[in-house]
C-alpha positions in Angstrom: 120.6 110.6 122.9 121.6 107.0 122.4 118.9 104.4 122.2 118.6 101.1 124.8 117.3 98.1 123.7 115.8 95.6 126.5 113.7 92.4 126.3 110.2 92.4 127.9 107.6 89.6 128.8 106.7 87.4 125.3 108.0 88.6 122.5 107.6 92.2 122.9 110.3 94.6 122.4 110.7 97.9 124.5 113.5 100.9 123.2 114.2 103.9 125.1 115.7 107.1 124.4 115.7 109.8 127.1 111.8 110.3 128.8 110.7 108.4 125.2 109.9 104.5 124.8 109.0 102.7 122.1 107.7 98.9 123.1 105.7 97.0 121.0 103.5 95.7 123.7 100.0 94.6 122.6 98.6 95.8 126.3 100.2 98.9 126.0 98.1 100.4 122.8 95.3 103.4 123.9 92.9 102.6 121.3 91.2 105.9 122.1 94.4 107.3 120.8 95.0 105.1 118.0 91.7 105.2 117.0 90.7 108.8 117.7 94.0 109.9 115.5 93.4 107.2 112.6 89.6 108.2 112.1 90.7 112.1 111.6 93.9 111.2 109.1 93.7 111.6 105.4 94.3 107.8 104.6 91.9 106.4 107.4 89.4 108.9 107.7 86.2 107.6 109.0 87.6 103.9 109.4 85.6 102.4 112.6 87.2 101.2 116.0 86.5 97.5 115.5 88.4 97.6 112.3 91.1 99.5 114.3 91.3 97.3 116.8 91.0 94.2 114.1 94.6 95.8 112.1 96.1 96.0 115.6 95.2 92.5 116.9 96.8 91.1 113.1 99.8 93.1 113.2 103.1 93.7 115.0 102.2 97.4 116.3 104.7 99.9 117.8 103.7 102.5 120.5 105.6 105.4 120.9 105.0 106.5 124.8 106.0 109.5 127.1 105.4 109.4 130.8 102.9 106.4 129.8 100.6 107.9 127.6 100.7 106.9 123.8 101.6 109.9 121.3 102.7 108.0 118.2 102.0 104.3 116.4 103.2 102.7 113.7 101.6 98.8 112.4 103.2 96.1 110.2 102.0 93.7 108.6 104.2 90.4 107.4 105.0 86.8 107.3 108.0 87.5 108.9 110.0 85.2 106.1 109.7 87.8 103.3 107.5 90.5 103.2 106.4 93.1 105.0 103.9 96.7 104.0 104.1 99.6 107.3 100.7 101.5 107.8 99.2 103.6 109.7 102.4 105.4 111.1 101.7 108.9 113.1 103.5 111.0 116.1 100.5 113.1 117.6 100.2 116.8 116.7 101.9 117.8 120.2 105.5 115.5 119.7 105.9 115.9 116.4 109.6 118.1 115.6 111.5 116.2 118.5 112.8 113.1 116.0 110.3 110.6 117.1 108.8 109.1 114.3 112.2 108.9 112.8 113.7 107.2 116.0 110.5 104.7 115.5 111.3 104.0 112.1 114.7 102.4 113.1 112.8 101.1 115.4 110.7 99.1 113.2 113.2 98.5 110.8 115.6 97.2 113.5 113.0 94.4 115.0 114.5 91.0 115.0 111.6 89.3 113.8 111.8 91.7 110.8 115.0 90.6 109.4 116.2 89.0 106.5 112.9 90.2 104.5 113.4 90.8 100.7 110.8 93.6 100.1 109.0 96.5 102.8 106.4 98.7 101.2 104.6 101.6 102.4 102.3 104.1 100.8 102.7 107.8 101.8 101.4 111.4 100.4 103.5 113.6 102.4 106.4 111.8 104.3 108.6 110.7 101.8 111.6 112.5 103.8 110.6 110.3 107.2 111.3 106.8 105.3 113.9 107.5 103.5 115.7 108.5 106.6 115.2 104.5 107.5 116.3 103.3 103.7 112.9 103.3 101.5 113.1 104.8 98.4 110.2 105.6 95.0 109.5 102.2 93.4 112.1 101.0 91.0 109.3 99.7 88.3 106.1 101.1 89.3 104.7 99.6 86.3 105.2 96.3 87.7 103.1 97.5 90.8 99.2 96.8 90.8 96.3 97.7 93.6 93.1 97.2 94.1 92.0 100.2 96.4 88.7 101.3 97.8 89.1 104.6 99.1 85.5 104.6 100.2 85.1 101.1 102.3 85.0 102.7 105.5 81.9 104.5 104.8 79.9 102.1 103.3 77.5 100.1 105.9 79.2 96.3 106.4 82.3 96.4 106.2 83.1 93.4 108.2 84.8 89.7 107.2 82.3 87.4 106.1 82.5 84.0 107.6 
């Protein structure tokens, strides 16, 4: 199954690929299903619909679709000059097996507004297979690597920006 490109409205992108299209429309996200899947996951667990809908509205987010209704996602975040970190990537329990969340992978990787950037990043447990089909690979120097991560902020009381 070859893979179309085509131009939408703005600067959103649609691909297709047989009953399958990824588009990253903004109007297009079902943040019931974004939301619903994220809050289960290992890496979001618990993490509230505003800050959902917060990540989406500051990201370039991809929507994988069949017959109209969202079963996969994947968010970036970059300054489209030379960085940029993927999150929150998932195909929905009932799609998963058919190549989709590889196919949105070179998707993502493929944008135009994502070219020409020195480093991606990603943090995974269990899908180290998925992204290196799309070219990412263990850190070189993890040494040289720092965090600052709060597994728990999504179940402490206020965990909105300040202003």
């Amino acid at each position: 199954m070859a893979t179309t490109e085509t131009a939408q409205s703005g600067q959103a992108k649609e691909y297709r690929k047989g009953e399958f299209m990824v588009s990253t429309d903004p109007e297009m996200i079902d943040m019931e299903v974004v939301h619903g899947f994220l809050t289960q996951c290992y890496w979001a667990k618990g993490i509230p619909r505003e800050v959902v809908a917060r990540s989406i509205e500051n990201s370039l987010c991809f929507g994988v679709y069949a017959e109209g209704k969202q079963v996969g996602f994947a968010r970036v975040v970059s300054d489209y000059a030379t960085y940029a970190y993927i999150g929150d990537v998932f195909v929905v329990e009932a799609f998963r097996g058919r190549g989709l969340g590889k196919w949105l992978m070179e998707c993502v990787v493929q944008h135009p507004r994502l070219q020409g950037l020195r480093r991606w990043s990603l943090v995974t447990r269990d899908a180290h297979e998925l992204y290196a089909h799309a070219g990412f690979e263990p850190l070189k120097k993890p040494q040289n690597y720092m965090e600052l991560h709060r597994p728990d902020v999504y179940r402490q009381k206020d965990n909105r920006p300040k202003e």
